[in-house]
C-alpha positions in Angstrom: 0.0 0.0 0.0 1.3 3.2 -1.2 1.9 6.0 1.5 2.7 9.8 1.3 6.2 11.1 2.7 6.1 14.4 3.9 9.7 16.6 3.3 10.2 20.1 5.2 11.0 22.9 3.3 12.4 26.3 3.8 10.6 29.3 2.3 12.5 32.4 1.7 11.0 35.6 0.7 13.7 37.0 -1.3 12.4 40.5 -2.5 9.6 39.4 -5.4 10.3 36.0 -5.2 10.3 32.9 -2.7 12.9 30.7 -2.6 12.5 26.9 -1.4 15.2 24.6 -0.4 14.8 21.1 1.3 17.3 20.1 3.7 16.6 16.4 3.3 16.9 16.6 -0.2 19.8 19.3 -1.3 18.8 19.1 -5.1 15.6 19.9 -4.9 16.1 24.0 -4.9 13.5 26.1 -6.8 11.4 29.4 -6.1 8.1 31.0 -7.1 6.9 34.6 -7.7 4.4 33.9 -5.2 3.7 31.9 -1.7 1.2 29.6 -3.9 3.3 29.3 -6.9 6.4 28.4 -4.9 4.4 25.7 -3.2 3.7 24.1 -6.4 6.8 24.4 -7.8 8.2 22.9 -4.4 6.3 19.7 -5.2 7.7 19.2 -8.1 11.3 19.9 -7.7 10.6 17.0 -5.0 9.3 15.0 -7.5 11.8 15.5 -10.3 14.8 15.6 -7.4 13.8 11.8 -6.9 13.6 10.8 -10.1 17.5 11.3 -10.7 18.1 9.7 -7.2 16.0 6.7 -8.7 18.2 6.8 -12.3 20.8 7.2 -10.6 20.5 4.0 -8.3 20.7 6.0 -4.9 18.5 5.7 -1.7 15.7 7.5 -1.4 16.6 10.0 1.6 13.9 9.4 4.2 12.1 13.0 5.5 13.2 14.5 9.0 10.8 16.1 11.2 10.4 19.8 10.3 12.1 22.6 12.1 10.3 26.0 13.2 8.9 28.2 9.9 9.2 24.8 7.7 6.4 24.2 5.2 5.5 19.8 5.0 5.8 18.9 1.5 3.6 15.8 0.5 5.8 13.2 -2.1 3.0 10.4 -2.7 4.9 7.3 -2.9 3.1 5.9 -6.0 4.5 9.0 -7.9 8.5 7.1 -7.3 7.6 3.9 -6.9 6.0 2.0 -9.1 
């Protein structure tokens, strides 16, 4: 049964712009010109982030717990694994 993995992210307003890293996940970096858009575009840096760790043969980092001012990004597991 397929489960949903939750990352933290950082959100950064950067003057017209958010910037989003993940601390679990280094290569997932991306930003948005708004709160809403950089939430989307979190996701799927998430996504696309663990499809090279797949092609790549590496582990799939598991999520910490989120610090204070983290955002809980959802990575459905039946989006990596099929």
């Amino acid at each position: 049964m397929a489960t949903t993995r939750f990352y933290p992210a950082k959100f950064e307003k950067e003057e017209n712009v958010y910037n989003v890293t993940f601390r679990d996940v280094p290569e997932a970096n991306t930003c948005g010109d708004d709160f809403e858009d950089a939430l989307e575009m979190a996701a799927d840096a998430l996504l696309v982030s663990m499809d090279f760790y797949i092609e790549d043969g590496r582990a799939i980092p598991m999520p910490s717990e989120a610090k204070h001012g983290e955002v809980m990004i959802a990575l459905p597991e039946n989006n990596i694994f099929p």
